[in-house]
N, C-alpha and C positions, 0 to 999 in steps of 0.2 A: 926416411925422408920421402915424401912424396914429389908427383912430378911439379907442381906447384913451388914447392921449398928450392928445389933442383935447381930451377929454373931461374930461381929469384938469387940463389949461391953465385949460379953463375953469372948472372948480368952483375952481381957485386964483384967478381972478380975478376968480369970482364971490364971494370970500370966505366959501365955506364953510367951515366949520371940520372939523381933522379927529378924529376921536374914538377911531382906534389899535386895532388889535387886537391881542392878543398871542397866540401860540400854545400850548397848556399840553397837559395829559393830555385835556383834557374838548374838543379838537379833535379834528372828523372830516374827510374831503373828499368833497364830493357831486358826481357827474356825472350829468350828463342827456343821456341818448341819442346814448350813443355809439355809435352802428350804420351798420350800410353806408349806409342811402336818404339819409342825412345825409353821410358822411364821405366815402364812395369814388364816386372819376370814375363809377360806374356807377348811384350812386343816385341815384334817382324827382327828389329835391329837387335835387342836383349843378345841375344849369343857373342855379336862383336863388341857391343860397348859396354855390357853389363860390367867386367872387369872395372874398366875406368869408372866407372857410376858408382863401383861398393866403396873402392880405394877411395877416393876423392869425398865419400857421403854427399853425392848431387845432389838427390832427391832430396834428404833435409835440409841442405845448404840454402836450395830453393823456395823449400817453404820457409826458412829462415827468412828470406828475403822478401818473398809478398808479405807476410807479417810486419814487417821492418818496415815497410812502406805505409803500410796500415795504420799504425802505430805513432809512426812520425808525420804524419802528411806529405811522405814522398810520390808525386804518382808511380805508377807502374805499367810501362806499358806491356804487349804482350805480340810478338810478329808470330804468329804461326806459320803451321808448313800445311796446306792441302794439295792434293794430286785430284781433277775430276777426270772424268769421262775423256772428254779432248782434248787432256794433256799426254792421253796414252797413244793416240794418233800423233807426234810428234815424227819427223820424218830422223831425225838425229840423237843423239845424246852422249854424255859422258861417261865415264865408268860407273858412277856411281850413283848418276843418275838413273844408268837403264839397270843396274839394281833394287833401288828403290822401288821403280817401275815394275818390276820382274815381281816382286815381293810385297807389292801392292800397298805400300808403305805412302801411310798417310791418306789413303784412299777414299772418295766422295762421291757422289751419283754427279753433281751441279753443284752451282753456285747457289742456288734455292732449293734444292733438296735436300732436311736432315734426316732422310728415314735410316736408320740403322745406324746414324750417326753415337748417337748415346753408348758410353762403353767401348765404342771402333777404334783402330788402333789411332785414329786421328783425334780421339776426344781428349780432353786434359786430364791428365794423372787425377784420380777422384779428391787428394785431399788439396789437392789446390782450385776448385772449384769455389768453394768459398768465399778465396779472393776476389778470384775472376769475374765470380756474379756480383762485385759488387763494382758497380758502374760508375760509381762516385772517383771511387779512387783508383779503377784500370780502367785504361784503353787498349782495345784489341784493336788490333792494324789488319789491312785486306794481306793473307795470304803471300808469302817468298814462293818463288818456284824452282829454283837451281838451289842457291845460297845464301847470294847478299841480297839486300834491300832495295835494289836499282828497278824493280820491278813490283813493289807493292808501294807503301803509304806511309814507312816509320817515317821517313824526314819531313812529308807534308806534316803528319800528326805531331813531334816533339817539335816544328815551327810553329805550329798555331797554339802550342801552348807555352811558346816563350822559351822552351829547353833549351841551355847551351851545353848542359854537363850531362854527361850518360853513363850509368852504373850496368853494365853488362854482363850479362851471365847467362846460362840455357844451354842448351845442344845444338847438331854437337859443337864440341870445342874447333876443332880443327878445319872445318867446313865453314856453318852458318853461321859460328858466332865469330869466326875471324872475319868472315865476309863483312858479316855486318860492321865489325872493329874498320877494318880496311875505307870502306866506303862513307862510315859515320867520319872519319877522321878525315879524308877527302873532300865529306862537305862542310869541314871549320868546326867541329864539334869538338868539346874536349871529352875525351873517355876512360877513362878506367875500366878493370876488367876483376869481377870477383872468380881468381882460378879453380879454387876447392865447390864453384857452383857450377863447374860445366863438365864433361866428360867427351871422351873420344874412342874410335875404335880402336882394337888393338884387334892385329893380326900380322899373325908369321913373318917377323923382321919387320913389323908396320909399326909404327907406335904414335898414333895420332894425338893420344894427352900430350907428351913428351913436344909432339912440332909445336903443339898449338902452345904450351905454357912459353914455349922457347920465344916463339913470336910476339904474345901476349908483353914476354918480357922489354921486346928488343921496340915494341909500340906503341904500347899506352903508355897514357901519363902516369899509371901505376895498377900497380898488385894486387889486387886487397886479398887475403883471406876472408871468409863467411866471420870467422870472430876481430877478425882486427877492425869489418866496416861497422859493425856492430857496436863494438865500440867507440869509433868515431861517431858515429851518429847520437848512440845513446847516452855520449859524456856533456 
């Protein structure tokens, strides 16, 4: 049993109730930071969160998911994560921010410069490119800098395009996509969260898949597994 199934055991036998989402025209699907430092054997994070990423199969759950979108005429939008130049002048940080920082995670020359961008641990996992370039059906959002979305353009962008329903999923679990869960749902959105398409670090007594399914559980309007949305959509 994974931390996903866990999670969802326990909100049934915690008697939560569940309150249903349904998927309509006014459904988008939001991912968060799908890029190398996160995804691929070679990224900065790989040591902490790879664990969670093999258990859970992120990485295909993910491209499960911009296909899904492709496929059905869901949009997709896309919040990334970049760090420039004078974000590394900041006079403060959190823990896990001045790690990222430290470890150069997600790193950019500007806001107008890609030179070395191609392949850098900030570009997108190479087999989701495909999606991404196709501008028809993603929108990529300006840039998170801590976690949640209080500071880029996902809620301008899913208001101008009429979104009320958001299908969530991305990296990590326990940080940027609860953030963004937390604050999507603060500004009247309804959400849902696909568990087995996000992952989290795990470290010595840490167990970040574990909080974030927990939470996932105890706040969205539901669960999905990668095969159960699948289903829903494709039936």
């Amino acid at each position: 049993m994974n931390s996903t199934e866990r999670a969802m055991q326990g909100k049934r036998e915690a008697q939560l109730p569940e309150t249903g989402f349904e998927i309509d025209e006014t459904t988008a699907i939001l991912i968060i930071d799908p890029q190398n430092d996160f995804l691929s054997t070679e990224g900065v994070a790989w040591p902490v969160v790879g664990e969670s990423v093999t258990e859970n199969g992120t990485i295909e759950n993910l491209e499960t998911l911009f296909k899904l979108g492709a496929d059905n005429g869901i949009h997709v939008f896309v919040s990334p994560h970049y760090y420039y130049e004078h974000d590394h002048k900041w006079y403060f940080e959190g823990a896990l921010e001045k790690l990222m920082h430290n470890i150069k995670m997600f790193d950019r020359g500007d806001q107008l410069n890609i030179e070395g961008f191609e392949g850098s641990g900030a570009d997108w996992l190479p087999q989701y490119k495909k999606y991404i370039n196709n501008k028809d059906n993603v929108t990529v959002t300006s840039p998170h800098k801590v976690f949640g979305p209080e500071n880029n353009d996902v809620v301008l962008q899913l208001r101008k395009r009429k979104v009320d329903k958001v299908i969530l999923a991305g990296m990590s679990g326990n940080l940027c996509v609860e953030s963004h869960l937390r604050e999507l749902l603060e500004c009247g959105f309804e959400v849902a969260v696909v568990g087995d398409a996000t992952g989290s670090a795990k470290l010595p007594n840490l167990d970040g898949d574990l909080a974030a399914q927990t939470n996932y559980a105890m706040l969205a309007s539901h669960v999905f597994t990668t095969k159960e949305l699948v289903g829903v959509v494709e039936s």
